[in-house]
N, C-alpha and C positions, 0 to 999 in steps of 0.2 A: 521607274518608267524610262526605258532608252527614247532617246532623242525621234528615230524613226516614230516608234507609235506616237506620241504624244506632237511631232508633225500631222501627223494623219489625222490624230484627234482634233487637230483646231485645225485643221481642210475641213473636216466629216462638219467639221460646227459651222466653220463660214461657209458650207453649202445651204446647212440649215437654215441659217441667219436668212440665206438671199432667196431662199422659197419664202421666206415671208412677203418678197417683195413682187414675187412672180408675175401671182393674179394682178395684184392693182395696180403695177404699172402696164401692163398691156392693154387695163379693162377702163384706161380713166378714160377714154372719150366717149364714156356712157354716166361719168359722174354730173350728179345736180340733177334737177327736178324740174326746169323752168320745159317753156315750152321752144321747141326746135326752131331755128330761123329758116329763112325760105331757101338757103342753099342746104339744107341736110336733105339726105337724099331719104324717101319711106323705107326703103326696102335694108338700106345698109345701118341707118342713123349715124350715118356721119355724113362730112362733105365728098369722102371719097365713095364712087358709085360700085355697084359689086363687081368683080371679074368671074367674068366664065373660063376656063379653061381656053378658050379657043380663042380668048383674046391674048394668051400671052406667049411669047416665043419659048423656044424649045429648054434655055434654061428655064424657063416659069413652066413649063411644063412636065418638068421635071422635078419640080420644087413644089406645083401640086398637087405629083403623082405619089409623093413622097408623104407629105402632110395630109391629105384629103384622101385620099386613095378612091376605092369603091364607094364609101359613103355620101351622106347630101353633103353640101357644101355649106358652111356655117355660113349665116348670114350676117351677125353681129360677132362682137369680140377682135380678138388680135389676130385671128387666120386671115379673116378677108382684107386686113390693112396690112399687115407683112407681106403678101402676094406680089404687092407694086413694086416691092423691092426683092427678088428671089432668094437674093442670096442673104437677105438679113431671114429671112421667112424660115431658109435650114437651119442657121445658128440659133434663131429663134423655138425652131421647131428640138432640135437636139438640145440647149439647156433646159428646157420646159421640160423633154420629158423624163431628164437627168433629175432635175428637182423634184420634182412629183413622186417618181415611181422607181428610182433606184440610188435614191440617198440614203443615209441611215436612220435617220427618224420613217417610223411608221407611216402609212398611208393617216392612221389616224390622229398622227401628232402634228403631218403636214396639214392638213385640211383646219386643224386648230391655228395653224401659225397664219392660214390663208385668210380666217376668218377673221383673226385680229387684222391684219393689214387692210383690207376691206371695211372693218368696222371705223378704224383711226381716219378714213378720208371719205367715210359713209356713202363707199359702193355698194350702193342697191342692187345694181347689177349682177355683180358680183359676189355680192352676198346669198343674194336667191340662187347662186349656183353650188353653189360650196356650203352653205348650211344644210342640207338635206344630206349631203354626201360626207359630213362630219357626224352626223346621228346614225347613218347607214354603217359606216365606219368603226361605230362604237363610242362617239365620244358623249357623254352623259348630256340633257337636257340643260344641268347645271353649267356644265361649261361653256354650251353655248350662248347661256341669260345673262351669264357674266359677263360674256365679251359683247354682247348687244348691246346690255344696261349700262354698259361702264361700269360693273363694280369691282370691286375689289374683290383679287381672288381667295374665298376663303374655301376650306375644307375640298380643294381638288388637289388631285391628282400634283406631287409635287415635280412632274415634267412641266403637267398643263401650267400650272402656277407659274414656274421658269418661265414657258413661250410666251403665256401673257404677259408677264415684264419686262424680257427683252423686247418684245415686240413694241408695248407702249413707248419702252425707253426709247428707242429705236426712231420710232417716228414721230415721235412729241420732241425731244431733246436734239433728235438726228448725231446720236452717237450712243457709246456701250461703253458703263465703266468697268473700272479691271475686275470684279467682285462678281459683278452679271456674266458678263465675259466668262471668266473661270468656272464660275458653277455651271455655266451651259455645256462647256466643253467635257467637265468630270461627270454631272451626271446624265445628257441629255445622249451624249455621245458616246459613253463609256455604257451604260445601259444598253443600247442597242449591239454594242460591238461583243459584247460577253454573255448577254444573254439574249441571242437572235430567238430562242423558243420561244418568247415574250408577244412576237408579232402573232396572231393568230391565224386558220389558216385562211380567210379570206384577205389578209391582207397580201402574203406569202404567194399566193396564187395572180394580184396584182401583180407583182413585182414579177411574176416567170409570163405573162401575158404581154409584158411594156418591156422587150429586152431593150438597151442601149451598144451599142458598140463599143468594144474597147476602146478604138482609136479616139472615138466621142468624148468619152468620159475623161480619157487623159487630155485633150485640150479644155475640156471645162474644168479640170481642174489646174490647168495653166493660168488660165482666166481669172480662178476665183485665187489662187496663189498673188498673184499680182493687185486685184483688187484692196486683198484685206492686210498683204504685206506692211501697209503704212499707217 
């Protein structure tokens, strides 16, 4: 293996790695169960109140012409609190949907890797969004009981097996040893890179539905270069 691909191969993985982390860090001001204090607002469930369009100047308008377009406007999650800030709201909006829908793992290996990060800080929230969309996707009933129940993964899929351990490791330990590491990048990465027929064609149809920009994709992966360099 030359030097280029086997770069590329641990980018392709530390992209994969940081869709783990997508969903729950955007979705945690909807973690816990207690009940709301008197500043959440009903309509947002946070302290910040919603924005309409018409409240925000011409870069916010811009920013939720771009994100939101024709559709309702979300009322919970990470759209309506990145809005405050526009310009975190594109970087936000352009790696979201780098990770999701034009990295190399599958639409249905993402939504497994989403699922564990959600389960490890018990987003309900989050979880009720991404588990249907992990079964729709194709990933067995089994893999999703495992990452619910905490068990141990037996008899899956040896990607899904991979995602659920680095993923635990990841967020229990808040580090990857060199052994996890390497086998993510040989087989989670080198799978999808040599045999793309694998994806089926509803996922393949995501992927030409959610284009990214080149210029996008090449600072996200400046980004994650720098991140996982250390």
């Amino acid at each position: 293996m030359n030097s280029v691909t086997r770069t590329r191969k641990t980018l392709t993985f530390a992209a994969a790695v940081a869709a783990l982390f997508a969903s729950s860090f955007a979705a945690a001001q909807h973690t816990g169960a207690s009940a709301p204090t008197a500043d959440i607002h009903p309509d947002s469930l946070s302290r910040l109140p919603l924005l309409t369009r018409d409240d925000l100047d011409e870069q916010g308008k811009a920013a939720y012409d771009l994100i939101v377009g024709d559709r309702a406007a979300p009322r919970t999650g990470p759209v309506p609190a990145s809005l405050y800030s526009p310009a975190i709201a594109r970087a936000w909006h352009d790696i979201n949907s780098f990770l999701r829908y034009n990295g190399d793992l599958s639409p249905r290996h993402t939504e497994v890797a989403i699922l564990v990060a959600a389960r490890e800080i018990d987003q309900q929230y989050e979880w009720s969004g991404h588990e249907p969309a992990a079964l729709r996707f194709g990933a067995p009933q089994e893999v999703v009981d495992t990452i619910k129940f905490d068990r141990e993964p037996v008899n899956l899929t040896p990607e899904e097996t991979l995602i659920i351990r680095i993923g635990r490791q990841l967020m229990r330990e808040h580090k990857l040893d060199s052994k996890l590491f390497a086998r993510g990048v040989e087989q989670l990465v080198s799978d999808h890179l040599h045999n793309p027929s694998r994806a089926d064609g509803r996922e393949l149809e995501m992927l030409r539905q959610k284009p990214v920009k080149q210029e996008a994709r090449g600072r996200i992966f400046n980004v994650l270069l720098r991140q996982f360099s250390f």
